[in-house]
N, C-alpha and C positions, 0 to 999 in steps of 0.2 A: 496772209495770202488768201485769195477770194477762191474758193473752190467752185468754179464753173464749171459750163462743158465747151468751153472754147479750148481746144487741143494746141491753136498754135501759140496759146499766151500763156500756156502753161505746165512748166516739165517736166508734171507726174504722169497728166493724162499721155502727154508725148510720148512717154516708156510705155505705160500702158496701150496705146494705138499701135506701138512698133512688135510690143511684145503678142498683142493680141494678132497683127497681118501675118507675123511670124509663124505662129504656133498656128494660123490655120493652113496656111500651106503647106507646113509638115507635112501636116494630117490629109491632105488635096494630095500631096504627093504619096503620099501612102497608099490613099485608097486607089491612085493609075498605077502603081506596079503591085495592085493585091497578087495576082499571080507571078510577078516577078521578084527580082531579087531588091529586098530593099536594102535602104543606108543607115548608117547611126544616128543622123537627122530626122529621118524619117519619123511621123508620132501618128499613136494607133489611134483611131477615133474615139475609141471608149476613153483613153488615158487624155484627150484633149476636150471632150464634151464635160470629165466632171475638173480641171482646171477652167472649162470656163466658167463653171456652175462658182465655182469657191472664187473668183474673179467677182465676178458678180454679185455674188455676196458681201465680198468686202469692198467692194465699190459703194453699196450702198450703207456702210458702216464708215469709210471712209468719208461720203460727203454727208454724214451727218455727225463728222467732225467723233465718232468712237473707236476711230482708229486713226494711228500717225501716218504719217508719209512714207515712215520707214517700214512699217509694217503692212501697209497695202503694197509696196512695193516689193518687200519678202512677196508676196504672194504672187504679186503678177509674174516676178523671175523665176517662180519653181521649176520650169521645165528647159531653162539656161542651160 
């Protein structure tokens, strides 16, 4: 498998694209009801800036082939 950054031909970066829209609207939706009540959905901005940080990270260990599919993938789903 060719590790690009073509998202629609390929269905790690696809989890990673769904996981990462996901996890920012949590945290979108977090920050519009800061003074209201939130949900168990909801993600605090600190706890989603350093998943992206560790995202990131193993994205760039993953397309250089030092990490497997299942283990970038562990990471992208930590917050599932």
């Amino acid at each position: 498998m060719y590790r690009n950054d073509d998202i629609s031909s390929n269905k790690i970066l696809k989890q990673y694209d769904l996981a990462s829209r996901r996890n920012y609207m949590r945290m979108s939706r977090a920050e519009e009801r800061m003074f209201g009540e939130s949900t168990e959905k909801d993600l605090d901005p600190e706890i989603y800036f350093d998943w992206r940080d560790r995202v990131i990270k193993a994205m760039r260990l993953w397309k250089s082939k030092k990490l497997s599919d299942a283990e970038f993938l562990k990471v992208v789903k930590e917050l599932d």
